[in-house]
N, C-alpha and C positions, 0 to 999 in steps of 0.2 A: 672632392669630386669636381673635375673641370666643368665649368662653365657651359651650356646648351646655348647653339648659336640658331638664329635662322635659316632654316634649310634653304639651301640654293637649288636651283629649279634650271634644269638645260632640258627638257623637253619641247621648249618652245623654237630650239636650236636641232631639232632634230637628230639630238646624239642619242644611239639607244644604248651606250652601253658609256662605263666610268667608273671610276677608282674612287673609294671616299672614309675617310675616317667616319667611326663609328660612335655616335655620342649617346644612346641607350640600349640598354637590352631591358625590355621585362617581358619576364616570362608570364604565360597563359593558363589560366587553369586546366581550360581543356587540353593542352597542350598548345605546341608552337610559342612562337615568342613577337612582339614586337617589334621592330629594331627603328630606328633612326641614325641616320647619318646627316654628315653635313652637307653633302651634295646627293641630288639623283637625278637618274634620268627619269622616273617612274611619273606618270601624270595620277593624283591621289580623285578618290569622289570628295565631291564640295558637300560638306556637312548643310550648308544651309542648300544650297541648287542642286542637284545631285543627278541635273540633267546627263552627265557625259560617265560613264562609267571609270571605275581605278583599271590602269593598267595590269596586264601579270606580267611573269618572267622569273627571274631567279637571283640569287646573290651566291658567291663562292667567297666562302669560309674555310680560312684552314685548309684548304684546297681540297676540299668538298663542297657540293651546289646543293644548294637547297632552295626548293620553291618558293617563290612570293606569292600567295593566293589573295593576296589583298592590299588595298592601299588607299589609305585617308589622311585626313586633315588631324591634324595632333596637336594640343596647343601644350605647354611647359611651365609649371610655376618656379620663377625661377628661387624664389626662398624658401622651398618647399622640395623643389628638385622632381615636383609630383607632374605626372604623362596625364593629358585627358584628350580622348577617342573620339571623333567625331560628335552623334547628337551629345555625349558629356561634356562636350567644350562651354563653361561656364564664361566664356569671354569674348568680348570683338577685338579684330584684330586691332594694334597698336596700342594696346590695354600695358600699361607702363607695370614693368614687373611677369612681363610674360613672353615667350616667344612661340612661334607659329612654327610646326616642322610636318615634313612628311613622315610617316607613323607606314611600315610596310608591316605586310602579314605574313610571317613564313609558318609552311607546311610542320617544320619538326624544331623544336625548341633549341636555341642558340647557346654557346656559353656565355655563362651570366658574367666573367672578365673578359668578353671582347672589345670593350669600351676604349677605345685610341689607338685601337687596331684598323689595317685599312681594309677594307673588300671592296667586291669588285659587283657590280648591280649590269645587271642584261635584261632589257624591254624585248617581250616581245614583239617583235620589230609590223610583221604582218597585221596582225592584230591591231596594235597604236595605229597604222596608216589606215585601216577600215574603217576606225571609229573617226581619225580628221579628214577621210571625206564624208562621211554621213555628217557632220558638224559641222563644216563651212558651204556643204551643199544644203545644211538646214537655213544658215546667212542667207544664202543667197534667193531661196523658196520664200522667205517671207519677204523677201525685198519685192520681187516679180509679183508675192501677192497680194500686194500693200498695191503696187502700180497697176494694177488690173484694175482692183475694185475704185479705185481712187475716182475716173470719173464718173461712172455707171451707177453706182450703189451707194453714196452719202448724198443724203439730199440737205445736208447743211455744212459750213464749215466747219473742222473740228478740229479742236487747239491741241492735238498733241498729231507730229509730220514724226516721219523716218526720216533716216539721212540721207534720202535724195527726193525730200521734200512732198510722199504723199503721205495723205493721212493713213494715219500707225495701227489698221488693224488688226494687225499682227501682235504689240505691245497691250493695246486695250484689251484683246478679247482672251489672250493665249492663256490659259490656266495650269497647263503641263508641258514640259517638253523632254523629252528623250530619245539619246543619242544611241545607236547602235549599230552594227556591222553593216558599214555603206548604206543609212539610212538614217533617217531623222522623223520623229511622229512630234506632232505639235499639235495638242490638243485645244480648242476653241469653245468659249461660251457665250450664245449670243442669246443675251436676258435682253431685261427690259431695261437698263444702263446702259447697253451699247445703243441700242433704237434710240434713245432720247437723244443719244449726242448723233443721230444723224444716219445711220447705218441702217438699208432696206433691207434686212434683213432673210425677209420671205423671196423678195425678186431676187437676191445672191442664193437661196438655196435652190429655187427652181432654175438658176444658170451654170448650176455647179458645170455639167458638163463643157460648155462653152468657156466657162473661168479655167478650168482644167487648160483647156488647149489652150490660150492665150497665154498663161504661165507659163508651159511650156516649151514655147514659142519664144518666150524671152530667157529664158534660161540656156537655151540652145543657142542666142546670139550671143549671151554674154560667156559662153563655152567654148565656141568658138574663139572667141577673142584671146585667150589662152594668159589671161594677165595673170601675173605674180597676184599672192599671198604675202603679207608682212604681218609677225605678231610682234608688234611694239609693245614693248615694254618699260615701265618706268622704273627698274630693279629687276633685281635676280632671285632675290627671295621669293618665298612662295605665296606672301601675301599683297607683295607688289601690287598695282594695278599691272591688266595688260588688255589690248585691245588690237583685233582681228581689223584688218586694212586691205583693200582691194579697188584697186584704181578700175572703173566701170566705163572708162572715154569719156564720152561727152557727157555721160552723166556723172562722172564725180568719181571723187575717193571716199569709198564709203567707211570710215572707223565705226566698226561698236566694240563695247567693254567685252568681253570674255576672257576666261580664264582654261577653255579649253586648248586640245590639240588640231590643228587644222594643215591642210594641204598647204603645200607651196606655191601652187600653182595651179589653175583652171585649165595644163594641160594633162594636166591628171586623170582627168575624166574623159571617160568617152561618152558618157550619157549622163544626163541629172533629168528626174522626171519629176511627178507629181501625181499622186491621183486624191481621193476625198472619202472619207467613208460619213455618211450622216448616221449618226446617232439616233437622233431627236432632231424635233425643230429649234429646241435649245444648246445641242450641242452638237461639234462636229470637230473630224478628225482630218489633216492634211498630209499624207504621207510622202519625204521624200526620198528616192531610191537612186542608188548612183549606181554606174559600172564605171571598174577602174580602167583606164586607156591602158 
């Protein structure tokens, strides 16, 4: 049985569609099958983050198409030859003796010799581009919300900054986030750990409405500005790093780590907003919503 390689990853190249030899099939009890290839366009959910949703679309077999209804993280034993699914992945990546691959879900069970045969994988195209703007316009909402609250609401200084230097309460407080059809929710917990390190807490709730407009306020200049999108990569494979980049002018190029799909460009949008829903006085909700230009 040949060798299982690491799945190569062109979704960050925005190809939605490719040709690729087939390195498993196993079949499903409930029906459908697994499949892996060596390449795809498909963006998989992150077994440990699982903020950004799997892609759909299809694969043509045999010159028949059959549905991808799913799509995860797959790790491979390679002495063993044994597939493990998402939360079953018993290893981190770079675990010597194993490899990382995309794992798709199709609708109707595959044949079990297609192994070194090539098909043909199709993103839905629509689809992929709603979720990378709901995810790089989620970037950009905690960035503006990080710089709102930075001088008004810390009354002390606090040792962890974002990457345009205010403090990170977006990273301290965020306990959820997810991405969905031209939207991003990012959920916040404001105990009694965020107030010690400095965070007024109660005056940020009672200004919600005013934090709202000033957010998007700057969301709106940095939209205007219409900068590229770069997702840097340091590999092809799917466990590579890769990290979301946006030149902001005089405020900087902003990198942070992600693994999702995101815009090319801030002309993309015609709108990025923000609104807030409170929970509690311990927790609270930031939603942001695009509309596509």
């Amino acid at each position: 049985m040949p060798a299982v390689t690491p799945t190569e990853v062109v979704f960050t190249e925005r190809q939605y569609t490719a040709e690729s030899v087939v390195q498993m099939v196993v079949a499903q009890p409930e029906g459908g099958s697994w499949l892996v290839t060596a390449l795809t366009p498909f963006h998989p959910v992150s077994h440990i983050w699982p903020d950004h949703p799997a892609d759909w679309g299809s694969v043509s077999v045999r010159g028949t198409q059959q549905r991808v209804t799913g799509c995860f993280y797959g790790a491979v034993e390679l002495a063993s030859h044994q597939l493990f699914v998402g939360s079953d992945i018993p290893v981190k990546r770079n675990e010597e003796g194993w490899v990382f691959v995309v794992v798709h879900q199709t609708e109707q069970a595959l044949p079990a010799d297609l192994v070194g045969e090539t098909v043909q994988l199709e993103v839905e195209r629509d689809y992929q581009l709603s979720l990378s703007r709901g995810h790089s316009a989620g970037h950009l909402s905690s960035l503006a919300l990080n710089k709102v609250l930075h001088h008004d609401y810390w009354r002390k200084d606090a040792s962890r900054k974002d990457e345009l230097g205010h403090y990170d309460f977006h990273s301290y407080a965020q306990t959820e986030s997810r991405v969905s059809e031209d939207c991003s929710t990012d959920t916040y917990r404001l105990g009694k750990t965020l107030r010690k390190r400095g965070l007024n807490s109660a005056d940020m709730l009672e200004a919600l409405p005013q934090i709202a407009e000033h957010i998007n306020q700057q969301l709106e200049q940095w939209r205007a500005m219409g900068a590229k999108v770069v997702m840097r990569r340091e590999g092809s494979a799917l466990t590579d790093s890769r990290y979301w980049q946006c030149d902001l002018g005089e405020e900087g190029l902003v990198e942070i780590p992600c693994g999702g799909t995101h815009v090319q460009s801030l002309v993309e949008y015609q709108e990025i907003t923000v609104s807030f829903q409170v929970v509690s006085d311990q927790e609270l909700i930031m939603l942001t919503r695009t509309v596509a230009a």
